[in-house]
C-alpha positions as CSV (number, residue, x, y, z in Angstrom):
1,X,105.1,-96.8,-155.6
2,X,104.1,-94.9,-153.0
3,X,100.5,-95.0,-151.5
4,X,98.7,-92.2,-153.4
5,X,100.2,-93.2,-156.6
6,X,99.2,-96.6,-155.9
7,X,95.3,-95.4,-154.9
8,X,95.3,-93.1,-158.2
9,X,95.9,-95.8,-160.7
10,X,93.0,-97.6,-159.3
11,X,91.0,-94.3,-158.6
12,X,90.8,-93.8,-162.7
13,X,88.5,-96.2,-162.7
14,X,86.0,-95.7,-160.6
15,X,86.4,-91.4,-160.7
16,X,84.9,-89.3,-157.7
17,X,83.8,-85.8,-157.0
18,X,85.3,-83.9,-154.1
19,X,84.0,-80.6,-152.8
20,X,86.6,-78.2,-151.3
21,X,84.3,-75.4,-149.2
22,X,87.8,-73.1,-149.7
23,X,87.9,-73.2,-153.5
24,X,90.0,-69.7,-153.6
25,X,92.7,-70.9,-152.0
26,X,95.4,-71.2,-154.5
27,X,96.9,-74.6,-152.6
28,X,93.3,-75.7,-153.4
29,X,92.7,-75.0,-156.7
30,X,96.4,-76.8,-157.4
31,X,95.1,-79.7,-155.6
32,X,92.1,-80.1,-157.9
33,X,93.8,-79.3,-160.9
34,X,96.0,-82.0,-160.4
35,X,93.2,-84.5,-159.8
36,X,91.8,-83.2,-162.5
37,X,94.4,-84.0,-164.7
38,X,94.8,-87.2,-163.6
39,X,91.3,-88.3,-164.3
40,X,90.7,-89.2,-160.7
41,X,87.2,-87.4,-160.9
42,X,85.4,-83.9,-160.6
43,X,87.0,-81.8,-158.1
44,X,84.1,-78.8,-157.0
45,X,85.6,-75.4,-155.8
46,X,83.4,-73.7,-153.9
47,X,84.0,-69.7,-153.9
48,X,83.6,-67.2,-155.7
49,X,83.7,-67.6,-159.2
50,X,85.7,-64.4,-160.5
51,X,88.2,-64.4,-157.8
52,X,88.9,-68.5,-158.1
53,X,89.7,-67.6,-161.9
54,X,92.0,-64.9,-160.9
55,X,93.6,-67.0,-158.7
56,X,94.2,-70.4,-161.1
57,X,95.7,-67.2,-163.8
58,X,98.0,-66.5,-161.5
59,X,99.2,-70.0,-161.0
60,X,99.1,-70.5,-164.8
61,X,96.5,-73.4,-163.9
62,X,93.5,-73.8,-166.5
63,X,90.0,-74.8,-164.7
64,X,89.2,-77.7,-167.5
65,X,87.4,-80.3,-165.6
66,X,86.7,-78.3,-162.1
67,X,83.3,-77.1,-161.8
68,X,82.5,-73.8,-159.2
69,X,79.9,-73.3,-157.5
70,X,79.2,-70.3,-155.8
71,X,76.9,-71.6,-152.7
72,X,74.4,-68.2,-152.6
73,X,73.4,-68.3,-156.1
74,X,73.3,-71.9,-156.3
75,X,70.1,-74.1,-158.0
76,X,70.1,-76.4,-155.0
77,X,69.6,-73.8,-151.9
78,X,65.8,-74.7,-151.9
79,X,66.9,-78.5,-151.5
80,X,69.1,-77.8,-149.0
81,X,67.0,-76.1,-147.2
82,X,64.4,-78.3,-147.0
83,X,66.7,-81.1,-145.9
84,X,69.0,-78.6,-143.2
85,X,65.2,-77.9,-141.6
86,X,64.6,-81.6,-141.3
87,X,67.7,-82.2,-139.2
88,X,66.5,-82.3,-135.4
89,X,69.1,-80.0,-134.3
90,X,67.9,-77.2,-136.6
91,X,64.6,-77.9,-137.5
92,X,63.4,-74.9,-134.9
93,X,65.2,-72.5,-137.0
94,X,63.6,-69.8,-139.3
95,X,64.2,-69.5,-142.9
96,X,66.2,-67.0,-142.9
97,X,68.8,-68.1,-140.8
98,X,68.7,-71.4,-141.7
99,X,69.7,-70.2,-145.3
100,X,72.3,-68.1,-143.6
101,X,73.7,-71.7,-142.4
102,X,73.6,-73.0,-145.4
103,X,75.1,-70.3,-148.0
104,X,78.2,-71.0,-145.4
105,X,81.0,-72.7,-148.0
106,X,81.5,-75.1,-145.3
107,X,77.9,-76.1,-144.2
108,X,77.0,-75.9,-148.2
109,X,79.3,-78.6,-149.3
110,X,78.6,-80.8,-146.4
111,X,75.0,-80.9,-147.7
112,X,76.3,-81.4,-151.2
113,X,78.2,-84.6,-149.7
114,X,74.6,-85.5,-147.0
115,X,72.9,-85.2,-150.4
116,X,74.7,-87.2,-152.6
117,X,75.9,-84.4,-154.8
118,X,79.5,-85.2,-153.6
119,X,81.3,-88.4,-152.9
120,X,84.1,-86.4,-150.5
121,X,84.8,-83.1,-149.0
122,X,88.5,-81.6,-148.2
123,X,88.1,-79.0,-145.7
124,X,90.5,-76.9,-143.1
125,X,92.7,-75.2,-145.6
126,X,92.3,-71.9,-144.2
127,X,89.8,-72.1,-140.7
128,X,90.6,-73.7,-137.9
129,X,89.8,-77.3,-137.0
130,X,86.6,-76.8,-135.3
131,X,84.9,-74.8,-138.2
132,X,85.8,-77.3,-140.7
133,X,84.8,-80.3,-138.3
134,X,81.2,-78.9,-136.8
135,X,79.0,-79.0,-139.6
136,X,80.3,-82.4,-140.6
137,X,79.7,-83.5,-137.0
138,X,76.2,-81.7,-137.0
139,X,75.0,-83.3,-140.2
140,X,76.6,-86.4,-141.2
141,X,75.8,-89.5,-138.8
142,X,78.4,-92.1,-137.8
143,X,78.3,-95.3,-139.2
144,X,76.4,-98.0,-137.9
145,X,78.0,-99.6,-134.3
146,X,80.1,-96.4,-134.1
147,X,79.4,-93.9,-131.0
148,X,82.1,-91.3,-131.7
149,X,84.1,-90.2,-135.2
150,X,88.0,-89.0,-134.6
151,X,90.3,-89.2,-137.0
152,X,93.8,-90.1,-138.1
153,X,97.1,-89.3,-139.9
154,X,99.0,-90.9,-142.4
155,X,102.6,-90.7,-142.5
156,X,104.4,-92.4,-145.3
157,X,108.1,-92.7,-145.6
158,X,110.1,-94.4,-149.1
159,X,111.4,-97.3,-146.2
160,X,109.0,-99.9,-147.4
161,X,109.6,-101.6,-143.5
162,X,107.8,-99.0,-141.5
163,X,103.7,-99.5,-141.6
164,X,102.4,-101.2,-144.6
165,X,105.0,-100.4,-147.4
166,X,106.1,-97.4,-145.9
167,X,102.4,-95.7,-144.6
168,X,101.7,-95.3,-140.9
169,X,98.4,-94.9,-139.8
170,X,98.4,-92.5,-136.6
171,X,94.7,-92.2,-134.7
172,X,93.3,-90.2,-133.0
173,X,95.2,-86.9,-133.3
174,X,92.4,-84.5,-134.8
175,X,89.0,-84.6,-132.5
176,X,88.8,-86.4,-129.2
177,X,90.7,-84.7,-126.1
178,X,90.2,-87.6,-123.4
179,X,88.6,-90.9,-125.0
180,X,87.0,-93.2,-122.9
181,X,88.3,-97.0,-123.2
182,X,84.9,-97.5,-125.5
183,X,85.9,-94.5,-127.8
184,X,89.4,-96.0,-128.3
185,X,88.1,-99.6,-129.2
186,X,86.0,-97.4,-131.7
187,X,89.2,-95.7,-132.8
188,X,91.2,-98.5,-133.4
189,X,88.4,-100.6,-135.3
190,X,87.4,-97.6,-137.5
191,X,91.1,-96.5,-137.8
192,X,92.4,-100.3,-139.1
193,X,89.3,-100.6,-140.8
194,X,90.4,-98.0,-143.7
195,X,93.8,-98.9,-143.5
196,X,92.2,-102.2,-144.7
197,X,90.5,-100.3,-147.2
198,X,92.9,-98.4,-148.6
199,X,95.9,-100.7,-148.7
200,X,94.4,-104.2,-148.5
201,X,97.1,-105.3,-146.1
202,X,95.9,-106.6,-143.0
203,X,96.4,-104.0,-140.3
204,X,98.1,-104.7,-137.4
205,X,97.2,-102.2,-134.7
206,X,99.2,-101.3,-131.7
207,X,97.1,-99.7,-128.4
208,X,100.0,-97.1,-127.3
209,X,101.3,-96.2,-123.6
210,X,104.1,-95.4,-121.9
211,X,104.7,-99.0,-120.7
212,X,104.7,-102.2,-122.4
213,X,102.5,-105.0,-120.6
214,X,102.7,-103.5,-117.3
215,X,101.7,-106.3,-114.8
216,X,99.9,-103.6,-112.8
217,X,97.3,-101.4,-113.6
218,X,98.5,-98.4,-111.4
219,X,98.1,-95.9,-113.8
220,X,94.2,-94.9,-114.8
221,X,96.4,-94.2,-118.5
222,X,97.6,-97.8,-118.1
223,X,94.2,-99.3,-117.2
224,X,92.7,-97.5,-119.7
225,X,94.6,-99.0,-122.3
226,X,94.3,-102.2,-121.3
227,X,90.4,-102.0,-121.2
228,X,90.6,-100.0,-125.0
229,X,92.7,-103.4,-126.3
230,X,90.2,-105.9,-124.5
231,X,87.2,-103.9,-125.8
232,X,88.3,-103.6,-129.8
233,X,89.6,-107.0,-129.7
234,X,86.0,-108.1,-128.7
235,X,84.3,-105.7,-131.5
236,X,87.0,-106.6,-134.1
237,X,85.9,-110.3,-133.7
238,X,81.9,-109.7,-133.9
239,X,82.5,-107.8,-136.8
240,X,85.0,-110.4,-137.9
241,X,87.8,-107.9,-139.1
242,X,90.4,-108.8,-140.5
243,X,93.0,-107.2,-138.0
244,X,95.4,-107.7,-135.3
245,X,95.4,-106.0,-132.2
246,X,97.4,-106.0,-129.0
247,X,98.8,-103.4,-126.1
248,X,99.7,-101.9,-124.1
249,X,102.8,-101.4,-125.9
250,X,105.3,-98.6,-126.0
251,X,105.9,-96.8,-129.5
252,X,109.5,-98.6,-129.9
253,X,108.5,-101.6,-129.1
254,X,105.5,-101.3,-131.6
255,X,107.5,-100.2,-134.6
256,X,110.8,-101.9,-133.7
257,X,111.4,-105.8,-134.2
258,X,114.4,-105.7,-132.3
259,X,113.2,-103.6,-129.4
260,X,110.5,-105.9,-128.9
261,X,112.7,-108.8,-128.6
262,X,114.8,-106.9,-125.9
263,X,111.5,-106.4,-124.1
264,X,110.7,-110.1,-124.6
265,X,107.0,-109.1,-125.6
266,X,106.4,-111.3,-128.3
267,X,102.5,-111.5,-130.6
268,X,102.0,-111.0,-134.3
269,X,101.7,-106.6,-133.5
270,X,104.9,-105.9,-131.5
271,X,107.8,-104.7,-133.6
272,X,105.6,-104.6,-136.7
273,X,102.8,-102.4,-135.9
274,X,101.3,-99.9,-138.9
275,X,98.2,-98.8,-136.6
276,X,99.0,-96.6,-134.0
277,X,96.6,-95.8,-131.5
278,X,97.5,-92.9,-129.3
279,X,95.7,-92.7,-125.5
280,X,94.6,-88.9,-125.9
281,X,94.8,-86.1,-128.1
282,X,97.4,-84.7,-126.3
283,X,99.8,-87.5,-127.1
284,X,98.7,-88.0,-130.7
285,X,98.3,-84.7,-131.9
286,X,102.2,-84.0,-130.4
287,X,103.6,-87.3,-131.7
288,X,102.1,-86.8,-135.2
289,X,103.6,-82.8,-135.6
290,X,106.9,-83.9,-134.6
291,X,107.1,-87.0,-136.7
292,X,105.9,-84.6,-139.4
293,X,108.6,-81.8,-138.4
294,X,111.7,-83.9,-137.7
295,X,111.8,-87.3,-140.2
296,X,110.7,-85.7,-143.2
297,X,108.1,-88.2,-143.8
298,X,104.8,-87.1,-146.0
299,X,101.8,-86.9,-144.2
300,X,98.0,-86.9,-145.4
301,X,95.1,-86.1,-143.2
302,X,93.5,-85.7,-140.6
303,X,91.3,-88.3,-142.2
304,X,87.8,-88.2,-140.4
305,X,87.0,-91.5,-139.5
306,X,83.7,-93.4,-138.2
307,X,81.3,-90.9,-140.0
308,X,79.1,-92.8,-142.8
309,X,81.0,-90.3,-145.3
310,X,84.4,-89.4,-146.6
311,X,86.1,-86.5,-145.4
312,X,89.4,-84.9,-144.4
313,X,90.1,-82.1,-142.2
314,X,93.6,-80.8,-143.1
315,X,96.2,-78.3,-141.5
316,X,96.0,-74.8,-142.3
317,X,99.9,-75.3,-143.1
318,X,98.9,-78.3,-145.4
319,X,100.8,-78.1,-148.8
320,X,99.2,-78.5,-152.3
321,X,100.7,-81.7,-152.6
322,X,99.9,-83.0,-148.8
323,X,95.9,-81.9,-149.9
324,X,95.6,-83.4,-153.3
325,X,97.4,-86.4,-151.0
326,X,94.6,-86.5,-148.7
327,X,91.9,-85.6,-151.5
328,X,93.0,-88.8,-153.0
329,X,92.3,-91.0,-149.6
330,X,89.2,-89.7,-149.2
331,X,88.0,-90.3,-152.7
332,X,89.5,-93.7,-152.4
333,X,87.5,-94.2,-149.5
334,X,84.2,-93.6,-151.2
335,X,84.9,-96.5,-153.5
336,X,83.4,-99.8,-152.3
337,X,86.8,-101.9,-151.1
338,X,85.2,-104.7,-153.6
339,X,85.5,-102.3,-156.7
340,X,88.9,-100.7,-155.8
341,X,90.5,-104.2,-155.3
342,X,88.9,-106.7,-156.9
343,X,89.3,-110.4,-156.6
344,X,90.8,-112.1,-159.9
């Protein structure tokens, strides 16, 4: 079973609501009516409310269960005004164009989720990634111990050896161009912790470069690296995580059992990492399109991570399928770990 079949059947009981800013989007509205259907929760289109009804006709898709709201005649602008004027970085602003923030789909159902009148948001379908990801950034706040959010990927293959039963968490390859050594031990503690969260497997997270336990330091990539494992090894222990972490290791020699015995670089991450943590942007954000391009693997994401809320920021090529995927992560995610897999 793969990983979002696996998170749905435990999802119907404890539903969520998602908000999706881009509820005309037809790849949308297919998402939410399939988590509709499968009584995973309330999926909120945001939109207007004629053309999103034109739109599910088309697609022969009946709105049952999916409330719309249309952002600039909604009951709660006066709320959300009040609380977008507290905020520091806007409280200087007038009325009037503070509403003009806030009647914006995508700064509308971020306050929905600040406020508690979502449990997730799904954004990215159709603007680029620094639209979907500034009011998030502006208005939700990091989680406690966390300096800087980023994100990650999930790539899941039906070869039940790769990552944990077949899904490979990839980080950061969404937000951060040049992370510091303390903003990838905050990547690979935030990224392992929800892969704990969602699979309750213990993840096993490999710090990546393009050498394997160098015995110099030559390279500042290299050093880096080296500082990054040191420094979430240390973090991972005070918060006593249940995860495994080692590097520098090359990506073969962190998937690959075999490789890592050529390269006699033994541990309990080499040749059976599911973490990958990627020194820059540059590198993840290739790696992860490639992957997705050449091995036919499904991917989910980019999952936000280290923000105090759930929330996904997905390609603007993202399928119906690869958004009610990642839709179903993040509602997942806004289930207490205690409640979605409960002791016996």
């Amino acid at each position: 079973m793969s990983l979002i079949n696996r998170l749905s059947v435990r999802l119907q009981n404890h539903p969520k609501r998602v908000v999706y800013p881009e509820g005309t989007d037809p790849r949308i509205i297919q998402a939410a009516r399939q988590y509709a259907t499968r009584g995973l929760g309330v999926p909120i289109l945001l939109g207007d409310r004629t053309r999103i009804k034109i739109n599910a006709a088309r697609l022969d898709i009946k709105l049952d269960g999916v409330k719309i709201i249309e952002p600039g005649r909604s009951d709660e602008l006066e709320d959300f005004l009040t609380k977008f004027q507290g905020l520091r970085r806007f409280r200087n602003l007038d009325k009037q164009s503070a509403k003009d923030y806030i009647v914006n789909n995508n700064y509308f159902a971020t306050l929905m989720l600040a406020t508690g009148r979502a449990d997730a948001i799904v954004s990215g379908a159709t603007i680029n990634a620094s639209s979907a990801l500034r009011p998030l950034f502006q208005i939700i706040p990091t989680q406690d111990d966390v300096q800087t959010a980023s994100s990650m990927l999930i790539l899941e293959k039906e070869d039940s050896r790769l990552g944990i039963d077949g899904a490979l968490f990839m980080a950061d390859c969404g937000v951060i161009p040049e992370p510091t050594s303390e903003q990838l031990a905050d990547i690979a503690c935030t990224t392992a912790g929800l892969a704990w969260h969602l699979t309750n497997e213990r993840p096993r997270v490999a710090m990546l470069a393009f050498s394997s336990k160098a015995n110099k330091d030559k390279h500042a990539s290299i050093a880096r690296m080296k500082a990054a494992t040191s420094l979430a090894k240390d973090k991972a222990r005070d918060h006593d995580m249940p995860v495994e972490i080692d590097g520098e290791l090359q990506a073969d020699a962190a998937l690959d059992p075999f490789v890592a015995e050529q390269k006699e670089i033994g541990g309990s991450v080499a040749g059976q990492a599911n973490v990958l943590v990627f020194p820059d942007l540059n590198s993840g954000n290739i790696a992860s399109k490639l992957a997705q391009m050449v091995s036919g693997a499904r991917s989910y994401g980019q999952i936000i991570t280290g923000l105090s809320k759930p929330a996904a920021e997905i390609s603007r090529g993202a399928s119906a399928h690869d958004i009610f995927g990642a839709t179903v992560i993040v509602a997942a995610q806004a289930v207490d770990k205690k409640y979605l897999y409960p002791t016996d």
